[in-house]
C-alpha positions in Angstrom: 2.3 -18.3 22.7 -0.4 -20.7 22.0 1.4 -23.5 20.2 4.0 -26.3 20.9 7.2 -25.2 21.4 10.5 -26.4 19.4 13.6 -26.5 20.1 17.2 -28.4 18.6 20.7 -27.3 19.1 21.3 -23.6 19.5 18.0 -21.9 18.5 14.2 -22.7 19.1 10.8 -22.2 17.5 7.0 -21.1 18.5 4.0 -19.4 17.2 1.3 -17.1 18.4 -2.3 -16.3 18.4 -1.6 -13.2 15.6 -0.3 -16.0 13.2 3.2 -15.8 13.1 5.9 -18.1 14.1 8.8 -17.2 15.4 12.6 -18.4 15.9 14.2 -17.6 18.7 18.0 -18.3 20.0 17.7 -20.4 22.9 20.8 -19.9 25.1 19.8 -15.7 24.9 16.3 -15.5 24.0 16.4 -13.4 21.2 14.3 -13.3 18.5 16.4 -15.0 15.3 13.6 -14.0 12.8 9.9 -14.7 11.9 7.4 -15.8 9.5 3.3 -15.1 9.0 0.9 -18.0 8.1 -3.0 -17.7 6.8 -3.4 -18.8 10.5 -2.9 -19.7 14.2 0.6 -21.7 13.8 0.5 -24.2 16.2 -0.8 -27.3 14.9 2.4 -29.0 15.2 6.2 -28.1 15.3 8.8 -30.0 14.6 12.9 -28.8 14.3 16.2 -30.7 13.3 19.1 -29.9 12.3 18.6 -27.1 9.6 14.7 -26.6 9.4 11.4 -26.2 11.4 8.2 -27.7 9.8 5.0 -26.3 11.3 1.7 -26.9 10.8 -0.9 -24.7 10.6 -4.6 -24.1 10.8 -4.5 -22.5 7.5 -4.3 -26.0 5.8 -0.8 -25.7 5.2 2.4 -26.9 6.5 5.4 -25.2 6.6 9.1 -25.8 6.1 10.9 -22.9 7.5 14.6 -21.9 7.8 15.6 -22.0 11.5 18.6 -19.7 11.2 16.4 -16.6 10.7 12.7 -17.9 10.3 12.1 -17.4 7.0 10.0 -19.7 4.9 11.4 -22.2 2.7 8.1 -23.9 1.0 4.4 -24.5 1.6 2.0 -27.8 1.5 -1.5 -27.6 1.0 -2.8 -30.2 3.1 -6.9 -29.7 2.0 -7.7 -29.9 5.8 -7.0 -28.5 9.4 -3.7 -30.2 10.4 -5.0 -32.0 13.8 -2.8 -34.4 14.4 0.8 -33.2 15.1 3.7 -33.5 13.2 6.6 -35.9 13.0 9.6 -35.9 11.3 12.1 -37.7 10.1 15.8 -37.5 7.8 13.9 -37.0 4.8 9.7 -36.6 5.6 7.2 -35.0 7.3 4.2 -36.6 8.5 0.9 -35.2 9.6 -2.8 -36.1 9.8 -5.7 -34.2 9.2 -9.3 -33.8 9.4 -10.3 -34.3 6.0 -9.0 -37.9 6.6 -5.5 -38.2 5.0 -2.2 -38.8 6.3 0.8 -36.9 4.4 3.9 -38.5 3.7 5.9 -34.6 2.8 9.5 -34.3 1.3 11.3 -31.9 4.0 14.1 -30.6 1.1 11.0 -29.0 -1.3 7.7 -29.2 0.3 6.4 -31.7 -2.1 4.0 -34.5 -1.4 5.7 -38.1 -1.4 2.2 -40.2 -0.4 -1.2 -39.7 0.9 -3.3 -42.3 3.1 -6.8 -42.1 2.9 -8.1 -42.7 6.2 -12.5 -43.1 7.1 -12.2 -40.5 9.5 -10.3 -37.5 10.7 -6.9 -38.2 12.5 -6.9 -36.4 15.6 -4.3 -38.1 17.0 -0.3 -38.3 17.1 1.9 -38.9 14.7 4.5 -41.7 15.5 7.2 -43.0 13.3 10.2 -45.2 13.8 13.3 -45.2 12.2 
C-alpha cells in the first residue's frame, strides 16, 4: 500500500502500487471488493457515508461505491491530481498540476467549477462548511 488510507464507519479504503484500490471492512479486515485505475491510486482518498472518491495519477478521480468497491463514475481532471482531495455533502475538490482547482459533483462525477490557478497546486485541499 502506497497511498493514503480511508476509513468511515464500518469499512475502509486504500490503493496499491499495481493500480487498484481496494475496500476493505475495517472491524475484520476483509477485503469488501476492488476497483483498477489507468494508475497508481493514491493521489488522495476521501470516504463518507456511502462513497470513496480517489484520485489518481491517471488524471482522473474516482467516485467509488464503498460497500463493494466498485466504481460509480470518472472525472478527467487534464493533469496529475497533486494536491489531495477534500470532500464535502455534495463536492469534491482537488488541485492539480496543470493549474486548476475542481469543484466535482460527488452524486454523478460531473464538473460543477474550475479555478484557473498560475501554477500547479501541490498543496492541500481545505474547505469549511
Amino acid at each position: 500500500v502506497h497511498s493514503d488510507v480511508g476509513a468511515e464507519g464500518s469499512s475502509g479504503f486504500a490503493g496499491d502500487d499495481s493500480d487498484t484500490g481496494y475496500a476493505y471492512d475495517k472491524s475484520r479486515g476483509s477485503k469488501l471488493g476492488e476497483f483498477t485505475a489507468g494508475s497508481f491510486v493514491g493521489a488522495g482518498i476521501a470516504v463518507d457515508d456511502t462513497a470513496v472518491d480517489a484520485a489518481s495519477l491517471d488524471r482522473n478521480v474516482y467516485g467509488i461505491d464503498k460497500s463493494n468497491g466498485s466504481q460509480l463514475w470518472e472525472f478527467s481532471v487534464g493533469g496529475s491530481p497533486k494536491s489531495g482531495i477534500a470532500v464535502d455533502d455534495t463536492a469534491v475538490y482537488v488541485g492539480t498540476d496543470n493549474n486548476n482547482v475542481y469543484g466535482i459533483d460527488k452524486s454523478n462525477g460531473s464538473q460543477i467549477w474550475r479555478f484557473n490557478t498560475p501554477n500547479s497546486v501541490r498543496s492541500g485541499i481545505g474547505i469549511s462548511q
